[in-house]
N, C-alpha and C positions, 0 to 999 in steps of 0.2 A: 268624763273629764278627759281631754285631750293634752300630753306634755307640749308642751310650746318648744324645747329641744327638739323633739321627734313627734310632730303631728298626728304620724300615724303608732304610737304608741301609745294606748290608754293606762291612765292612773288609777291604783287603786284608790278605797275611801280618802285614806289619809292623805293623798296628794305625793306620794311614791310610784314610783312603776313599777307594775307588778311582774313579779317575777316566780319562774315555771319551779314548785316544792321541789327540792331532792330528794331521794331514800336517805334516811338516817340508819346508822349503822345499827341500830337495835330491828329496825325493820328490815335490814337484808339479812342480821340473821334469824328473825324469823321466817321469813322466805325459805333459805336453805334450810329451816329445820322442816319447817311444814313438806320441801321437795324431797328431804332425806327419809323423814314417814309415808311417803305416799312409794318409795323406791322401797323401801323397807315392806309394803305392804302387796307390792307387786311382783317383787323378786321369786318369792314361792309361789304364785299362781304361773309365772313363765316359769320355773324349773319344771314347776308339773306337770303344764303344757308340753315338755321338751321330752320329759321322761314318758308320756304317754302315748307320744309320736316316737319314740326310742320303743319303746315297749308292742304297737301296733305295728312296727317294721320285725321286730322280732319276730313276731307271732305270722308274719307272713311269710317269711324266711323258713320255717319251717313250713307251712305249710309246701310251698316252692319245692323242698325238698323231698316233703313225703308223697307230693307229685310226680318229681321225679323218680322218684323208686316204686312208686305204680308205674308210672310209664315201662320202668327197665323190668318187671314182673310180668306188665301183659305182651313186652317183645322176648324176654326167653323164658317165658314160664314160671320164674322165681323171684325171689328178691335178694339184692347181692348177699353172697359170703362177707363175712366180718372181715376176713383174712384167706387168703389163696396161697399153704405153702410146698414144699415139695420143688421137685428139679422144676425148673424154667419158670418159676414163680415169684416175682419181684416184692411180694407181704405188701400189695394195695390195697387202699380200704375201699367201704365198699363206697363211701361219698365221692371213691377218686371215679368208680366206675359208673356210677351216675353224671357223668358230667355232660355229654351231649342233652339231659336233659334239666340240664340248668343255665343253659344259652352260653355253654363253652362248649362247644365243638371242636372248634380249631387247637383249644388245649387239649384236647380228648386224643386230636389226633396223630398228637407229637408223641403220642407215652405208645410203648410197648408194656402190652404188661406182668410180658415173661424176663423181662430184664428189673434189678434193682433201682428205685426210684432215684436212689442214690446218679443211678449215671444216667439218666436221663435230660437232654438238655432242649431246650424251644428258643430258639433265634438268639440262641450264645447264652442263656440264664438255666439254671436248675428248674425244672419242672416243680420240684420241691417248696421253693423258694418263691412261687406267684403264689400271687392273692386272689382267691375266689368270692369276690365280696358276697354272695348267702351264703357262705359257710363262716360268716363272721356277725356277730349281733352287735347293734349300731354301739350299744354302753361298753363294748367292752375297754377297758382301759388301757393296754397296750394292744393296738392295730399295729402290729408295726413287724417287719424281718426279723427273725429270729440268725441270728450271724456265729461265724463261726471264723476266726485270726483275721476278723475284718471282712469275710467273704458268705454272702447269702447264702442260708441253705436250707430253712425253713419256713413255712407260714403257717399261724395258728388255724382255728377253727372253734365256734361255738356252740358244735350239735354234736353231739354222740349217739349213736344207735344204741338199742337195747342191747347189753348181752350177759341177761341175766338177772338172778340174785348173787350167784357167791362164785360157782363154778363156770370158767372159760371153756377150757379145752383140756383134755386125758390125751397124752399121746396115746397111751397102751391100746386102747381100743379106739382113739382116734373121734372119741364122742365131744359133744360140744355141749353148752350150758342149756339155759332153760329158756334163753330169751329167743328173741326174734330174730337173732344174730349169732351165726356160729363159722369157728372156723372152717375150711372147708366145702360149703356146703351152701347154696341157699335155701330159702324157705318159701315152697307155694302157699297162695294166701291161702286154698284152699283148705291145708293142711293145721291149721291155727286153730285148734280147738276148741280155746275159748271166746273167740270170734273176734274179728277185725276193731270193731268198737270197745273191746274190753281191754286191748294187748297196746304196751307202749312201743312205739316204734322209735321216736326218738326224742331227746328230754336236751336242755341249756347245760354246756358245762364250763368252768373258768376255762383261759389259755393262762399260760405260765404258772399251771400248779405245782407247788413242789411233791414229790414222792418216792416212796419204797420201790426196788423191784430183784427179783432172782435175789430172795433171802431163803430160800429152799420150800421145803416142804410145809403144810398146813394142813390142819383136818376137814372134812367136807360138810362140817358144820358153820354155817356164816358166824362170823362176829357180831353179838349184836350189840355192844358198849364199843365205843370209837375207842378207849383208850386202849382197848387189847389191840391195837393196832400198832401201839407204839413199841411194845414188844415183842413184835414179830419182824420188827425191823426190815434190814435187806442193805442195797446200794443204795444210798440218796443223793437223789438229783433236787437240786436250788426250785429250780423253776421253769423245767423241761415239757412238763407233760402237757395234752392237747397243745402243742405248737407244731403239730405234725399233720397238716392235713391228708397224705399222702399215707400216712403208715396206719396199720389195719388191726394193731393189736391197742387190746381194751383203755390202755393208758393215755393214749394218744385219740383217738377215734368212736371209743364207746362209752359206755358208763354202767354202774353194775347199782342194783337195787339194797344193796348190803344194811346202808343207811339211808334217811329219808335223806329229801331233797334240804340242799344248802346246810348239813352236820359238820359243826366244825371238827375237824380230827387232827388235834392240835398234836405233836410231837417234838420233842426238841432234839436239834439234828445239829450237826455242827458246829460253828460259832458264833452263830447268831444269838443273842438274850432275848430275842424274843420266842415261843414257840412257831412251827409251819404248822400252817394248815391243811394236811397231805391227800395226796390217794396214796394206795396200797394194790402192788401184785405180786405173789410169793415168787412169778417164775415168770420173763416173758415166752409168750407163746411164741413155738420154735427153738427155743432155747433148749429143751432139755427132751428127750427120748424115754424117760421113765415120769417125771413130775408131773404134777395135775397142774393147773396153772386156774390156784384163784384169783379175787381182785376183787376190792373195796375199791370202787371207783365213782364217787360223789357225783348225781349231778348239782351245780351249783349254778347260779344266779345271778346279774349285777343288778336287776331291775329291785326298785325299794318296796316294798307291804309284805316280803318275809315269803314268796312263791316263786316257782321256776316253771316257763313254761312248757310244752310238750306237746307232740304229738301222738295221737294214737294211728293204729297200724290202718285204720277206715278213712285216715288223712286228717282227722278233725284235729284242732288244737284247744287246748285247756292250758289253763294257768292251777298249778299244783301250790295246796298250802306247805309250808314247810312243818306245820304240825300233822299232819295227814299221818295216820296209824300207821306204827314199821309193816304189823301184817299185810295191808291193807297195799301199801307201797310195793311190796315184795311181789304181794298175787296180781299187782299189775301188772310186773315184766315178765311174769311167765306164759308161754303162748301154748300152753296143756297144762292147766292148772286144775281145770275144772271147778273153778271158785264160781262163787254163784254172785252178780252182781244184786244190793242190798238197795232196799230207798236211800237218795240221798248219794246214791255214786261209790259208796262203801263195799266192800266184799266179803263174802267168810263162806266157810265151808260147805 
């Protein structure tokens, strides 16, 4: 039926002109509920997506690095010292001294590295104070300058070398810990006892951890309950530690096997109501002339399922569970342990 108003307008049945339905308001909000479950159902499969490309970037980042420190092994025969001190010795780590072979070059070649990091400066900025993007893993939450009356003078970092279970460094005898990493001193691979595959080279640590440090003396027995950590106290720092990529001693640059991977070691320090979550070092290294210089020095995590991941000293990487046996954890950072690897990636005597 044609309207005789508008010819070209057809009538419906009734002899009305039909007209195009609108949404009614109960049907737009079922729309938006139906789009708000379908984003509600999406949301965790993109974050997982995101954290497992966050996680696959980590895990190459170290690898990157434990490349580099083979490279820097097969050009002088070792693998860097943790720390270099003594006259004309600036305490670089040894991540500062792999840096030609992490595609910094031209940062490599502003640093001396018998002068303090401290006065080193690259086209007017602190050496200190640049960003090394691998030495940073994609989750961590503050990327950001660590500043000092408004003036850069730090940047974090999220790999620590081995050095250790408990003990750093003895002045007296000048001897170093048990790990892959010792003051002083590198280590040919040759020399690795319990072989390249068994020994960790380097493990995830937070930046801006709070912690202990030069609270005196300790016995050469590791703690194995976090909480005796909190009586042993020291200086506390907020949330200094690993934001130093440049500095060589364990708090900043390593990480020690004391406790397994991601232990909270809660303490309460200052004014805060809540407890920190700390590391621990009774002495920094150099500090003292007579002190053994231990450390509880966590690695930790920001990747989610409860594992930190790691490199071994044969460059491979693994993802470590946070329940993984303390012994178990301990005889992996020693590189003369003589531990015998078990089925299943376990170890004992």
């Amino acid at each position: 039926m044609i309207s005789l108003e508008n010819p070209e307008k057809p009538l419906n049945t009734t002899g009305h002109s039909a007209r195009k339905a609108a949404f009614t308001l109960v049907e737009l909000l079922v729309v938006i509920a139906i789009i708000g479950v379908l984003v509600s159902l999406l949301l965790p499969a993109i974050q997982a997506a995101r954290e497992s490309a966050r996680r696959m970037s980590c895990s190459n980042n170290l690898r990157q690095i434990a490349l580099a420190m083979h490279n820097y092994e097969s050009a002088q025969g070792r693998f860097p010292p943790s720390i270099l001190m003594g006259k004309n010795q600036g305490l670089w780590s040894a991540q500062a001294r792999v840096l030609p072979y992490l595609e910094q070059a031209n940062l490599f070649s502003g640093i001396d590295f018998k002068q303090p990091y401290d006065n080193i400066l690259l086209n007017g900025q602190k050496v200190a104070s640049l960003r090394v993007p691998t030495l940073l893993c994609p989750s961590e939450i503050r990327d950001e300058t660590r500043v000092k009356n408004g003036d850069p003078i730090h940047y974090p970092l999220n790999y620590g070398v081995n050095c250790g279970v408990w003990k750093v460094y003895d002045p007296k005898d000048q001897s170093g810990g048990s790990g892959a990493f010792f003051p002083n001193a590198g280590l040919a691979a040759r020399t690795v006892g319990d072989g390249l595959s068994n020994t960790l080279l380097l493990a995830e640590v937070k930046g801006w951890t709070p912690y202990y440090r030069d609270g005196g003396s300790a016995g050469p027995v590791p703690a194995n309950d976090p909480s005796e950590i909190c009586s042993l106290a020291g200086s506390f720092k907020t949330e200094t530690g690993h934001t130093e990529w440049v500095d060589g001693r364990t708090h900043q640059s390593g990480f020690t096997t004391t406790f397994t991977p991601n232990t909270r070691t809660l303490c309460e320090a200052g004014t805060s109501a809540q407890p920190y979550d700390v590391d621990w070092n009774n002495m920094r290294v150099g500090k003292s002339s007579t002190i053994v210089t231990y450390a509880a020095v966590t690695a930790r995590s920001y990747h989610s399922g409860g594992v930190v991941n790691v490199s071994m000293m044969d460059g491979s990487v693994q993802s470590i569970s946070s329940e993984i046996d303390l012994t178990t954890w301990r005889s992996m950072s020693t590189r003369d342990g003589e531990e015998i690897l078990l089925q299943g990636g376990g170890r004992g005597q």
